[in-house]
C-alpha positions as CSV (number, residue, x, y, z in Angstrom):
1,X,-30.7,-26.0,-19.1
2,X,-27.5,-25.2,-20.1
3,X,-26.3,-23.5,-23.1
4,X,-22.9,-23.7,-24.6
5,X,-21.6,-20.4,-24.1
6,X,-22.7,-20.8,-20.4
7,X,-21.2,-24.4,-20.2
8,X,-17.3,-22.8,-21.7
9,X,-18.0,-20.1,-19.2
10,X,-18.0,-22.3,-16.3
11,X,-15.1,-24.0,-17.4
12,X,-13.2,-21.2,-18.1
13,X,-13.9,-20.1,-14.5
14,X,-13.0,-23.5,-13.0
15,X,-10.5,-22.1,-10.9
16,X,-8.2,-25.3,-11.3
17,X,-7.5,-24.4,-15.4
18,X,-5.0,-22.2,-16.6
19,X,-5.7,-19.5,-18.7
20,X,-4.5,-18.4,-21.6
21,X,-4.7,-14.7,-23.5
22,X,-7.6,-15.8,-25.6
23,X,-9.6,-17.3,-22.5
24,X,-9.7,-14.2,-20.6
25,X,-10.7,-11.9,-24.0
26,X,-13.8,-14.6,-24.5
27,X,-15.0,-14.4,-20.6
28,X,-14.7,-10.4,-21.7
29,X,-16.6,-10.9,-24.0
30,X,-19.3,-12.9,-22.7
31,X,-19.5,-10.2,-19.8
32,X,-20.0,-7.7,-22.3
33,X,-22.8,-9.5,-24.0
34,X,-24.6,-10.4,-20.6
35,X,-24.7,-6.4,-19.9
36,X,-25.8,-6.0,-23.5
37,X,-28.5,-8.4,-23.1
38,X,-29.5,-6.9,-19.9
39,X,-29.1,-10.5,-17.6
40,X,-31.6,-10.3,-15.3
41,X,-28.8,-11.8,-12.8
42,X,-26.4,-8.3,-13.4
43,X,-29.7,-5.9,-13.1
44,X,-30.1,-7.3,-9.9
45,X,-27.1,-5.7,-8.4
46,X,-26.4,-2.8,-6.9
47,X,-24.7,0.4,-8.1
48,X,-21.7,0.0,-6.1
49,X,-21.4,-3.6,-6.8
50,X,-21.9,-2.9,-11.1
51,X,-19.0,-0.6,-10.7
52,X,-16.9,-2.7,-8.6
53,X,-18.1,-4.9,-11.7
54,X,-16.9,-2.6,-14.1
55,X,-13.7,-1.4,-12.7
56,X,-12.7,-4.8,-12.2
57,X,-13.6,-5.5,-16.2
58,X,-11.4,-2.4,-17.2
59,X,-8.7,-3.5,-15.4
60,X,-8.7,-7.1,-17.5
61,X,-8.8,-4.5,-20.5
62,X,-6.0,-3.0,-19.9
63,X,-3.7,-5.6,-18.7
64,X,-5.0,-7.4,-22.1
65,X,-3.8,-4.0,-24.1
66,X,-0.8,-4.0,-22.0
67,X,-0.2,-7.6,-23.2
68,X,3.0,-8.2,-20.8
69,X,4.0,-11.3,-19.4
70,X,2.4,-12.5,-16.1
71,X,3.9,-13.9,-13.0
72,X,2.5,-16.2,-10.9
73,X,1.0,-13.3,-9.0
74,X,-0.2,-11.3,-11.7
75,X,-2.1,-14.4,-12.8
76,X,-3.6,-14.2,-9.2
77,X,-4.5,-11.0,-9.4
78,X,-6.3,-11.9,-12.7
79,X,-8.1,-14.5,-11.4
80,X,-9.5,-12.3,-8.6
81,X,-10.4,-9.6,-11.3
82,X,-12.3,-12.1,-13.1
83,X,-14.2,-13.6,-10.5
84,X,-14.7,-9.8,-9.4
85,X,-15.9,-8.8,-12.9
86,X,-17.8,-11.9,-13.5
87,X,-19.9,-10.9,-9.9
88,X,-23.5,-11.7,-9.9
89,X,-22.9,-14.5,-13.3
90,X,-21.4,-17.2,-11.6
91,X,-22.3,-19.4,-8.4
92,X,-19.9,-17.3,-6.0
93,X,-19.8,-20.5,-3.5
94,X,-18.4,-22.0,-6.8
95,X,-15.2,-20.3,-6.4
96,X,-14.8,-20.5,-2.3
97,X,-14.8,-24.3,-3.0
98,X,-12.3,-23.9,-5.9
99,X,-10.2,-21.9,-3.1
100,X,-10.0,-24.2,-0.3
């Protein structure tokens, strides 16, 4: 079963939307409370892969902070930080399908 905050999260990943500034700080923010909650799905990961997590989190973080406008490929590179940082929460065969 599906829960609401799970069911937006899917959405927002739906690699077909467009984000906007808000969007990315909630999936932030749902990250942050998976790791807070300890998700069985992140503790199964390995070290290099949580901080491949993690650096790809910061990175959202501080483009957020910086809070320039984005390009075409800076919103590519956003995707691919999300779906980097999001690792381990989401169906990965999800977003290969999105892809092609």
């Amino acid at each position: 079963m599906v829960n609401k905050s799970e069911e937006k999260f899917n959405k927002l990943m739906d690699m077909r939307d467009v984000l906007c500034r808000d969007d990315i700080v909630w999936i932030l923010n749902y990250i942050k409370q998976k790791a807070a909650d300890e998700d069985p799905a992140l503790l199964g990961l390995h070290q290099p892969r949580l901080l491949k997590n993690f650096y790809h989190f910061a990175e959202l973080a501080m483009l957020l902070i910086g809070s320039r406008n984005t390009g075409a490929t800076e919103y590519d590179c956003i995707r691919n930080s999300l779906q980097e940082a999001c690792f381990g929460l989401t169906n990965a065969q999800s977003f290969k399908d999105a892809l092609e």
